[in-house]
C-alpha positions as CSV (number, residue, x, y, z in Angstrom):
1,X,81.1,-15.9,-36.4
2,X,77.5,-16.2,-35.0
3,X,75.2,-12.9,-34.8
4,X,73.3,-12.8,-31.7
5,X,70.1,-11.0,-33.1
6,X,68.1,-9.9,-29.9
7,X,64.7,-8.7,-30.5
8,X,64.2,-4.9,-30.4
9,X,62.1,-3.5,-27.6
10,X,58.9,-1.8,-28.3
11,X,58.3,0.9,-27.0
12,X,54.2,1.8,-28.0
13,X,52.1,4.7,-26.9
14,X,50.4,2.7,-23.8
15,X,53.5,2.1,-21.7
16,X,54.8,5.8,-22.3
17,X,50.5,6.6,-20.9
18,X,51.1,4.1,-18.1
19,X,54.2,5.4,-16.8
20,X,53.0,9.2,-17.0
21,X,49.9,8.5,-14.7
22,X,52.3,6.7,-12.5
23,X,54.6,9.8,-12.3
24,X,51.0,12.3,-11.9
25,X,49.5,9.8,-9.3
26,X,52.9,9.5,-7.2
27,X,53.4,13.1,-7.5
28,X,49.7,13.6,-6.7
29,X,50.8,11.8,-3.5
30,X,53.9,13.4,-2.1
31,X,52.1,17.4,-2.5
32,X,53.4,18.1,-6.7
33,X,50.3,19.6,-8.0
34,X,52.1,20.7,-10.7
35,X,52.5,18.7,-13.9
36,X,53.5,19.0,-17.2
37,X,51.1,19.2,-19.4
38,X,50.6,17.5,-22.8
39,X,49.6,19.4,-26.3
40,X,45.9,18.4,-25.0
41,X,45.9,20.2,-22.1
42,X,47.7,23.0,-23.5
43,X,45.7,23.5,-26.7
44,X,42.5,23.8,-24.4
45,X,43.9,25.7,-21.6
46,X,44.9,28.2,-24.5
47,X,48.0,30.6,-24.3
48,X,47.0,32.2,-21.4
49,X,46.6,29.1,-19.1
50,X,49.8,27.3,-20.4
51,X,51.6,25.7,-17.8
52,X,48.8,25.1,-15.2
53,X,48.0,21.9,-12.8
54,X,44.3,20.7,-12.4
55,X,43.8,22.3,-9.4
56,X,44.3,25.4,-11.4
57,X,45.4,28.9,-10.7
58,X,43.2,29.8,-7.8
59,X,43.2,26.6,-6.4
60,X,46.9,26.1,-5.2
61,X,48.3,26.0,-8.4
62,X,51.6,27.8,-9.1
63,X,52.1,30.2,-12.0
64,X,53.5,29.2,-15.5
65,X,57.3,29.6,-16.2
66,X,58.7,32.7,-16.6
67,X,60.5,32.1,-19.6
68,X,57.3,31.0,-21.1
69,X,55.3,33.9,-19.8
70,X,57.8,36.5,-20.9
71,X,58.1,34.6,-24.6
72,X,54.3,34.3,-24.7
73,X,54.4,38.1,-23.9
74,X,57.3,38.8,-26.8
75,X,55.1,37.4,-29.1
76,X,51.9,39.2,-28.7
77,X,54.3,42.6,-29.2
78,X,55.5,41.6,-32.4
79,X,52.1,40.2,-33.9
80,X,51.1,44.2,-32.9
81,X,54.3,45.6,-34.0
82,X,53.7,43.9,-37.5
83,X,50.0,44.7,-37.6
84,X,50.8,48.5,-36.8
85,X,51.7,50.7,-40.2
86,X,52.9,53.4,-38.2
87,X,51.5,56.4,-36.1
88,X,48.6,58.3,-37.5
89,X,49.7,62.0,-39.1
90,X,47.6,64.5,-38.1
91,X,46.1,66.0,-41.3
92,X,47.0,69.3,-42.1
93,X,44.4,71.9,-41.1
94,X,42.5,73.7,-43.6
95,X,43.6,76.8,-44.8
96,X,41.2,79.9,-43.9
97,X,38.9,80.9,-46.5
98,X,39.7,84.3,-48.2
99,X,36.5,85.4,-47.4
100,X,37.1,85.0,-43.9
101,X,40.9,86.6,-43.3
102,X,40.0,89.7,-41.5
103,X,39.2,90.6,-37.6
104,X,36.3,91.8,-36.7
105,X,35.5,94.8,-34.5
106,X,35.8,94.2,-30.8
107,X,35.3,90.9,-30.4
108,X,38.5,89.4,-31.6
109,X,36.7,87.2,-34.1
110,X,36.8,86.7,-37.5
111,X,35.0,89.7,-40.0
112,X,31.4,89.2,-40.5
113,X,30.2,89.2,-44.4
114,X,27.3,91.7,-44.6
115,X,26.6,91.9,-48.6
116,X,28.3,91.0,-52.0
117,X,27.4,91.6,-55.0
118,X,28.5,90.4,-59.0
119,X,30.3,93.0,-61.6
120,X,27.9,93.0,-64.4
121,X,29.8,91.1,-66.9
122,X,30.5,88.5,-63.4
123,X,34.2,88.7,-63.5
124,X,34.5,90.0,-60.3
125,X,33.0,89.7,-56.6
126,X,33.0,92.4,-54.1
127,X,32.0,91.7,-50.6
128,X,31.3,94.1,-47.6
129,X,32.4,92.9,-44.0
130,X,32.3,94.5,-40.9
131,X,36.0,95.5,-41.4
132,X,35.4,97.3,-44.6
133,X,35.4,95.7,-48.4
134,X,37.4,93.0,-50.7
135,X,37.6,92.9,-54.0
136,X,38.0,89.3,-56.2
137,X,38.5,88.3,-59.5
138,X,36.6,85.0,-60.7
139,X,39.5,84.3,-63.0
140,X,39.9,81.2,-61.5
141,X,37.8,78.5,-61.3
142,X,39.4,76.6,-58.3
143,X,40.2,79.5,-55.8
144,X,39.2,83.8,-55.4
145,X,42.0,85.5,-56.4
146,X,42.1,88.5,-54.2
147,X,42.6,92.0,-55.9
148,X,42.0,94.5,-53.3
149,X,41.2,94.9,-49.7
150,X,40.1,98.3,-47.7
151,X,39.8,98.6,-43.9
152,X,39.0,102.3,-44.0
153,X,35.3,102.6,-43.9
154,X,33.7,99.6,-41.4
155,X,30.4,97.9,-41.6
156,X,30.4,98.0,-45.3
157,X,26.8,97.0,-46.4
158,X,26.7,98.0,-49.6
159,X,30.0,97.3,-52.7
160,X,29.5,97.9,-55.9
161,X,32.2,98.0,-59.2
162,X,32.3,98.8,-62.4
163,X,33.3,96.0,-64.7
164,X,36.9,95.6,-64.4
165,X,38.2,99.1,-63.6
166,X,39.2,101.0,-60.9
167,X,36.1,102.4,-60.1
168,X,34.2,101.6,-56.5
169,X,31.5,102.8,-55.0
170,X,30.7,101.6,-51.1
171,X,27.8,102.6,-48.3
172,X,28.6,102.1,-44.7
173,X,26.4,101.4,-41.7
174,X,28.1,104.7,-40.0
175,X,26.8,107.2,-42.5
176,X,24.4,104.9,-44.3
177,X,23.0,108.6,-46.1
178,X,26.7,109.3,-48.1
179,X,27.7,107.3,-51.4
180,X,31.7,106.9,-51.6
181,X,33.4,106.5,-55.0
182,X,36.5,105.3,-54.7
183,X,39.3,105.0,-57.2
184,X,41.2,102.0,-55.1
185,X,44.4,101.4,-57.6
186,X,45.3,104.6,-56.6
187,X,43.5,104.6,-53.0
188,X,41.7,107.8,-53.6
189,X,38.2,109.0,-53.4
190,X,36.9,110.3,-56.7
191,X,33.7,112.1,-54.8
192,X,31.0,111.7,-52.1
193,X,27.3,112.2,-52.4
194,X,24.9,112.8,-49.1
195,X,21.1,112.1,-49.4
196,X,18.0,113.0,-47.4
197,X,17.2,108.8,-46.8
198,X,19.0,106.0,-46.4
199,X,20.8,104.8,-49.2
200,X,19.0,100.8,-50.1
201,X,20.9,100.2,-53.1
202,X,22.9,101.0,-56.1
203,X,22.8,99.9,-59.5
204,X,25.5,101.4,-62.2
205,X,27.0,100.9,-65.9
206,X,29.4,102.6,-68.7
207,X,27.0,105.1,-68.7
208,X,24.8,105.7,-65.6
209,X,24.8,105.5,-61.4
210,X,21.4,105.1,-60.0
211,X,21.0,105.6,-56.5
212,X,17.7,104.0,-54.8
213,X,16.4,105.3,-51.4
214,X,12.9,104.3,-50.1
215,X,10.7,106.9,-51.6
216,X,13.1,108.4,-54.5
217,X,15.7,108.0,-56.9
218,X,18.6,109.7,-58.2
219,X,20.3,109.0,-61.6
220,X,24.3,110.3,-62.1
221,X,26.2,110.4,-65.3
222,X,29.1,107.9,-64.6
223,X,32.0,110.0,-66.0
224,X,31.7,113.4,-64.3
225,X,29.2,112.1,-61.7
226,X,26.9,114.9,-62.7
227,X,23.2,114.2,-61.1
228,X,20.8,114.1,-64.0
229,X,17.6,113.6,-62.8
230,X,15.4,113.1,-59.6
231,X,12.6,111.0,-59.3
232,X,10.6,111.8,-56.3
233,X,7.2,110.6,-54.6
234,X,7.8,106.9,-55.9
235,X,5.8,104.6,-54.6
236,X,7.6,103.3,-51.1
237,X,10.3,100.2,-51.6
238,X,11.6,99.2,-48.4
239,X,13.9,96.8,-49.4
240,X,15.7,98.9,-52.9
241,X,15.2,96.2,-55.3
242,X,14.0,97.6,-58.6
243,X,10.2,96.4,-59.0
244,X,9.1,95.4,-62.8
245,X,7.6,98.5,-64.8
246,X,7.4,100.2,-61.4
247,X,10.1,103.0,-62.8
248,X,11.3,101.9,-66.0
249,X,10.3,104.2,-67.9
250,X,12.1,107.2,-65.6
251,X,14.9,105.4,-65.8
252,X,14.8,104.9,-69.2
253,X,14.2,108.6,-69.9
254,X,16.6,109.6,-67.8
255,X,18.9,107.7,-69.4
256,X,18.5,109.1,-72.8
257,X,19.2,112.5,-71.3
């Protein structure tokens, strides 16, 4: 039995080239601007153009596919989809500071600090507001723990306590003449004390309460609140800080009374 071997056809890359200009000049011809484009002409068109003739979009060209549009489309969501690690959480807003709680007067706002001032071993702050006065213990590094708060005398510019205890003495704005010594564990007031000034400041220990106004100085004992001793005709100090040697030594007299 004979084999009839036929040669196989060849089928190379210039007849396939040959017979697709014939197909783009014929349909060139009879109105078909629209042809299909090889990886060439779609890898410089770009994504966007894929599909289009040579007269182009704006030149009589018809639009791509749909399907290919739509899919072209599908795939740009999911690239973002992937990309995307979720929506953005707000942060939390910052808690208020301690020193800041209160309302002020009036205005609706928050309480204005007017003066603080140290213990004197510096264990604890006390601050003034225009609300009244707070009392905090520096126990804690991190945060103020607060121990006490008073709304009963307003426009607080002057706080002072005695180490640790209970003990409190405050000046206000609306009788700026009167000291107030409070006992504030038990929210009463130990005594009040009126002077013929303005009361600047007020500096006290275990054993004494010195009272400073602009032109004189009065010096209590700290457990009865007994006055001791006046100083009068001092040289004027505007501002009540203690001045060096300016009355140490009445002080210091007065203290060994």
């Amino acid at each position: 039995m004979r084999l009839a071997l036929t040669r196989p056809r060849r089928l190379g890359g210039g007849r396939m080239d040959r017979g697709r200009k014939l197909l783009r000049r014929y349909g060139q011809r009879a109105g078909m601007n629209r042809t299909e484009p090889n990886r060439t002409e779609q890898r410089r068109a770009g994504p966007g153009r894929v599909g289009w003739g040579r007269s182009g979009p704006g030149r009589g060209g018809t639009s791509p596919a749909p399907h290919r549009r739509q899919r072209h489309r599908a795939g740009c969501g999911s690239r973002r989809r992937r990309g995307r690690s979720g929506p953005e959480r707000a942060e939390p807003p910052e808690p208020p500071s301690p020193l800041h709680g209160g309302r002020g007067r009036g205005s609706g706002g928050p309480a204005e600090l007017s003066c603080f001032s140290y213990n004197q071993d510096c264990t604890s702050l006390a601050i003034g507001t225009t609300t009244g006065y707070r009392l905090f213990s520096l126990s804690s590094v991190e945060q103020l723990d607060q121990v006490h708060e008073s709304n009963e005398i307003p426009d607080v510019y002057i706080v002072e306590r005695l180490f640790s205890s209970s003990l409190v003495v405050v000046v206000s704005h609306a009788k700026p003449q009167q000291m107030n010594v409070y006992h504030f564990k038990k929210g009463t007031e130990i005594c009040n004390y009126s002077y013929s000034s303005n009361i600047l400041s007020i500096r006290l220990n275990r054993q004494r309460l010195v009272v400073c106004l602009e032109e004189s100085i009065y010096i209590h004992n700290i457990k009865d609140m007994k006055l001791l001793k006046t100083i009068v005709d001092t040289p004027p100090n505007t501002t009540g800080e203690p001045r060096k040697n300016a009355w140490k030594g009445e002080i210091s007299s007065a203290g060994a009374l």
